[in-house]
C-alpha positions as CSV (number, residue, x, y, z in Angstrom):
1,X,-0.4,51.5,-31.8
2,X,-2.8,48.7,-30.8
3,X,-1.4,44.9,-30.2
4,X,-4.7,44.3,-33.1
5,X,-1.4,46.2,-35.9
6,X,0.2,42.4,-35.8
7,X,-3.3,41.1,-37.2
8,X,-4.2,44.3,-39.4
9,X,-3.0,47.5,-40.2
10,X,-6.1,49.3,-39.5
11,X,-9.3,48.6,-37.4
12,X,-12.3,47.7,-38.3
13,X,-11.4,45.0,-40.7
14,X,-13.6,45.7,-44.0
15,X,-14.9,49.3,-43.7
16,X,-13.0,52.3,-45.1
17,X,-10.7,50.3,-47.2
18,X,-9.2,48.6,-44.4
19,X,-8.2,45.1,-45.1
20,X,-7.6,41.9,-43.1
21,X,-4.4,39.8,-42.6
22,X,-5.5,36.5,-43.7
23,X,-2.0,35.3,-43.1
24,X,-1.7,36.9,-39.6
25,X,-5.3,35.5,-38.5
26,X,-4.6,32.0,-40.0
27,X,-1.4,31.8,-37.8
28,X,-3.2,32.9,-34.6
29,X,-5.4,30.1,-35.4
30,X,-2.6,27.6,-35.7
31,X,-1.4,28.5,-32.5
32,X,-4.4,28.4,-31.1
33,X,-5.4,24.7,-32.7
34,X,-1.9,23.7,-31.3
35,X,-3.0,25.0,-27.6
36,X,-6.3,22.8,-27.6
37,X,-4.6,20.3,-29.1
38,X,-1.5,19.9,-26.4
39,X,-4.3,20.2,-23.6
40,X,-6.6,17.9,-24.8
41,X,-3.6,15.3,-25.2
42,X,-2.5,15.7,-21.4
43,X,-6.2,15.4,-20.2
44,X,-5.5,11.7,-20.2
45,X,-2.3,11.8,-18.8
46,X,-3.4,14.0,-16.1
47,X,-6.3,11.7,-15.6
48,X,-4.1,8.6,-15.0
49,X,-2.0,10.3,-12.7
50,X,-4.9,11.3,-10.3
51,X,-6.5,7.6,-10.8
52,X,-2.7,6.1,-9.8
53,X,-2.5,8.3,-7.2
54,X,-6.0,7.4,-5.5
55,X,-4.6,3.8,-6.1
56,X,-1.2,4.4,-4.1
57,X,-3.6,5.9,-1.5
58,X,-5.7,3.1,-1.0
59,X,-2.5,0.4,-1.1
60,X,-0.5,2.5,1.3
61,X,-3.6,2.5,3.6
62,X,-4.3,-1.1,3.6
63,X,-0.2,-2.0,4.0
64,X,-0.4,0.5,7.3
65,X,-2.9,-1.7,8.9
66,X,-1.3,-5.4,8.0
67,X,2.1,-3.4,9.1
68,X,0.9,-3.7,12.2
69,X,-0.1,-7.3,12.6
70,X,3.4,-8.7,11.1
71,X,5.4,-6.5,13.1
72,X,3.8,-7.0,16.7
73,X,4.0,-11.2,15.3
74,X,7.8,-10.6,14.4
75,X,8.3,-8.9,17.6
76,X,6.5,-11.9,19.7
77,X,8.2,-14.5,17.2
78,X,12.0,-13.3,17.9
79,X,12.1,-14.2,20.8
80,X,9.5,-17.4,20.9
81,X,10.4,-20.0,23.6
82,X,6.9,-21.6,24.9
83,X,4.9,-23.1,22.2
84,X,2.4,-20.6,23.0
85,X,4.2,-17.8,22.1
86,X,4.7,-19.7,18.8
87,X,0.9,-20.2,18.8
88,X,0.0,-16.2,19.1
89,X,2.6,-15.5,16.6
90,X,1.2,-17.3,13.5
91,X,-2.3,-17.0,14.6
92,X,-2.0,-13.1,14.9
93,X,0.2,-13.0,11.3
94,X,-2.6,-14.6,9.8
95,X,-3.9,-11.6,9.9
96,X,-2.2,-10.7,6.7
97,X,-3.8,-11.2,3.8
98,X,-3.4,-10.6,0.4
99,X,-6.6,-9.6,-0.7
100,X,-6.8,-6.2,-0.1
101,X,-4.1,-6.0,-2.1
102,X,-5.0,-8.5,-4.9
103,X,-8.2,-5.7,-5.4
104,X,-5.2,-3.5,-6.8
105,X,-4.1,-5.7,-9.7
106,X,-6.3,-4.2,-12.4
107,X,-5.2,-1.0,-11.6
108,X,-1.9,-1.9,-11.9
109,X,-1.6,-0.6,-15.1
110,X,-1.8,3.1,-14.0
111,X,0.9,2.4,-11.3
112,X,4.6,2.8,-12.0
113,X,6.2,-0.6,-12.3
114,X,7.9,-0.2,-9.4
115,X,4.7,0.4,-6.9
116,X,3.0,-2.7,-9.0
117,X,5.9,-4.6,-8.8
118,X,6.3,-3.9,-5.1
119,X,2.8,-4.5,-4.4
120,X,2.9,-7.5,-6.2
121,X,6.0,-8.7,-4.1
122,X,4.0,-8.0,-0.9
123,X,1.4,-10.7,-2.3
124,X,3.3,-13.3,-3.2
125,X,5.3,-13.5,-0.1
126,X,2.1,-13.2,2.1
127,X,0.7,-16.3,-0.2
128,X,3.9,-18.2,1.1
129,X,3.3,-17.5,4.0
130,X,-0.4,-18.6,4.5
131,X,1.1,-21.6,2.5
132,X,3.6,-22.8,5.2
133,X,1.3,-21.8,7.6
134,X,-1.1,-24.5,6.4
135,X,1.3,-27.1,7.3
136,X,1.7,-26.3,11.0
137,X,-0.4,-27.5,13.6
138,X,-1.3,-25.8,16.4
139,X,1.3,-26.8,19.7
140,X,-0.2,-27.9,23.0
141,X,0.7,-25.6,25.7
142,X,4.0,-26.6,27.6
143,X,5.3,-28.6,25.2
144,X,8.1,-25.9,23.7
145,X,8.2,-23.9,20.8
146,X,9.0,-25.6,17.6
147,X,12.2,-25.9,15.4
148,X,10.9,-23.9,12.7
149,X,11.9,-21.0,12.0
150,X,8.7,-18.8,12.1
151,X,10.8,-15.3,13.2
152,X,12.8,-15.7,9.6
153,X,9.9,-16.2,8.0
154,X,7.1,-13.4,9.0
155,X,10.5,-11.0,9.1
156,X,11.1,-11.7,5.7
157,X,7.1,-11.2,5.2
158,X,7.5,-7.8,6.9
159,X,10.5,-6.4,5.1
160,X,8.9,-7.1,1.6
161,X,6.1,-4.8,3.2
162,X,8.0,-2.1,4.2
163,X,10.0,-1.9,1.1
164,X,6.4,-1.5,-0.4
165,X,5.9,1.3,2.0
166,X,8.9,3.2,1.1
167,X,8.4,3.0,-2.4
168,X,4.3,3.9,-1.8
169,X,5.8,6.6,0.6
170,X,8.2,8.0,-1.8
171,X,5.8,8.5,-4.9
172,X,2.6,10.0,-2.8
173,X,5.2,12.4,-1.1
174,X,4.3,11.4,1.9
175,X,5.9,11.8,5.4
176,X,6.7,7.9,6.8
177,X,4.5,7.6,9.8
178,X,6.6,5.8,12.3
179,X,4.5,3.1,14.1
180,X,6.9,1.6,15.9
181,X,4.8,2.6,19.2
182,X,1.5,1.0,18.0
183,X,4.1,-2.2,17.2
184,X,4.9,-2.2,20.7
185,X,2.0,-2.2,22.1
186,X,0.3,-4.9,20.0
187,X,3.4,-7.2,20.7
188,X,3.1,-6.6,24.5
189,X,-0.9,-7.5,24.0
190,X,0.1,-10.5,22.0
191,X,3.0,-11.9,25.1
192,X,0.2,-11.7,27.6
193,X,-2.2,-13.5,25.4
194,X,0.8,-16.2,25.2
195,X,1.4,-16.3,28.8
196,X,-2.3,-16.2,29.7
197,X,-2.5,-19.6,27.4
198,X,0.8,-21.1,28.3
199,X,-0.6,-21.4,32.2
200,X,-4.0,-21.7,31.7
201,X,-5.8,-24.7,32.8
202,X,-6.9,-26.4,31.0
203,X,-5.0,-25.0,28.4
204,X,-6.4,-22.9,25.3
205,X,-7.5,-24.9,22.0
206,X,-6.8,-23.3,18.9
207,X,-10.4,-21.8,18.4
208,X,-10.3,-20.2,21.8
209,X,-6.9,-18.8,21.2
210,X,-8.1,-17.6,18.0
211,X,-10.9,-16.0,19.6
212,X,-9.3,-14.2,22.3
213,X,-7.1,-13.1,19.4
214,X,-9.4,-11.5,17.4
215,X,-11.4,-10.1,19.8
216,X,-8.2,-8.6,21.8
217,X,-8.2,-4.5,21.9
218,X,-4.7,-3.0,21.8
């Protein structure tokens, strides 16, 4: 017996008497409406999850770079006692910015709230940041790092980061790369830099310590 029984007794439907199964057909094509029906309402939904997952991309890409910068600042910054090494610090962490990450916001709405609201965490602290920053002058070398507490500060920076990174991490399924090596090394770059300016004579301005900065390879 043919599977073609469910939809008519007999085979070709109107020759020799034989007789379609309106009732049988019209259900097949209910089913069938359904299917197209079901996959055309996840199109979207499968769209926005590609388009939020090309935006994770990107963030967690852009964070991996700044990562860098705050971490080898933090490192330098911990242990700060020359007001050079305060100098190389901030300069270096100004590297941060927000922007890359202020691109995201009109794409936050195909992020989970938790990556937008941890991306959006990452901004405002880095917006502090640049804030205080603005109200520190640079410190002539040899007269001592400063009072303020610029270690608390770019850690608390750098913690709001890597919370971001987890949570980027954790939703793109992606293996944590530790960078704790490439940390290392731009710290030790930076502490050179510091001591290089600290005994330097005469000693480095702020737009030559800026520029040896910038233009230092790790």
């Amino acid at each position: 017996m043919s599977w073609l029984n469910a939809l008519s007794t007999c085979w070709t439907p109107g020759q020799g008497g034989c007789v379609v199964w309106w009732d049988a057909w019209a259900a097949v094509g209910t089913i069938c409406a359904t299917m197209a029906a079901v996959c055309l309402g996840l199109a979207p939904m499968v769209a926005r999850r590609q388009h939020a997952k090309a935006v994770a991309r990107i963030a967690n890409i852009r964070l991996g770079i700044q990562l860098l910068h705050i971490g080898a600042s933090c490192a330098l910054a911990k242990d700060a006692t020359t007001a050079s090494d305060h100098n190389v610090a901030r300069i270096n962490a100004e590297h941060c910015d927000s922007k890359p990450f202020s691109e995201l916001i009109p794409y936050f709405d195909v992020l989970p709230a938790k990556l937008s609201n941890a991306i959006g965490l990452c901004i405002a602290d880095i917006e502090t940041m640049h804030s205080l920053f603005a109200k520190v002058s640079f410190r002539a070398a040899g007269t001592g790092a400063p009072n303020a507490d610029l270690f608390g500060l770019l850690n608390q920076v750098d913690a709001t980061m890597w919370r971001a990174r987890r949570e980027l991490n954790s939703y793109l399924s992606a293996k944590d790369k530790d960078v704790t090596a490439e940390i290392g090394v731009m710290a030790t770059s930076l502490l050179h830099l510091a001591q290089a300016a600290e005994v330097a004579s005469p000693a480095w301005d702020e737009d030559f310590t800026r520029l040896r900065i910038l233009g230092r390879r790790t």
